[in-house]
N, C-alpha and C positions, 0 to 999 in steps of 0.2 A: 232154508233154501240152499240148493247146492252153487257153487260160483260157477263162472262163466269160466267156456276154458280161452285161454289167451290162443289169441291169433299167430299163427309162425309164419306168417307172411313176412313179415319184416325182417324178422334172424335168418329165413330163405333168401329173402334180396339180399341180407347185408353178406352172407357168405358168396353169393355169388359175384358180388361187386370186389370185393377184397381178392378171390381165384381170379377174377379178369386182370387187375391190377399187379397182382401179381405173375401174373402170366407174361403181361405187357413189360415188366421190368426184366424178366427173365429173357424175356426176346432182344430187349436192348441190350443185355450184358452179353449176350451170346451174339449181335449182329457187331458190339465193339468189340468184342476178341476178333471176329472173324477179319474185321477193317483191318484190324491194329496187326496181324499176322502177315495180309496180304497186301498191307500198303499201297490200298487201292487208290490213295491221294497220292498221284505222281509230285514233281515238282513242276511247279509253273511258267509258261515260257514269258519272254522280256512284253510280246504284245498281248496277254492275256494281264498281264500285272498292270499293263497301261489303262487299259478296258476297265480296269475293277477299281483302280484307283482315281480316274476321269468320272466313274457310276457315283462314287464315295463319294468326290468335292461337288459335282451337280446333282444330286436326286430327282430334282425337281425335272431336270430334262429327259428322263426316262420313265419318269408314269405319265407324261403326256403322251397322245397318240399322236402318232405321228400324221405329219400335215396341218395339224391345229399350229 
């Protein structure tokens, strides 16, 4: 009896999952150069530092909606 031939479905997914992956990290390394070149994070002024750190010590007050 001749064998079955195996199925390449799977080694087709798995190559295509692996290229997306790594596509995806390549995008990231290429979107942190580009940050870290143009210093797109300014520095922060005195009332955005208050706002973030008031966010930080309450959480609970800002995922309610407001009015409840």
């Amino acid at each position: 009896m001749a064998e079955k031939p195996k199925s390449m479905v799977l080694g087709v997914m798995a190559v295509a999952v692996f290229a997306g992956l790594g596509r995806m990290v390549v995008q990231k390394i290429k979107a942190d150069r580009a940050a870290r070149e143009n210093r797109s994070t300014g520095p922060l002024d005195k009332e955005t530092l208050e706002k973030i750190s008031r966010a930080v010590r309450t959480p609970g007050q800002f995922l309610r909606a407001p009015g409840k």
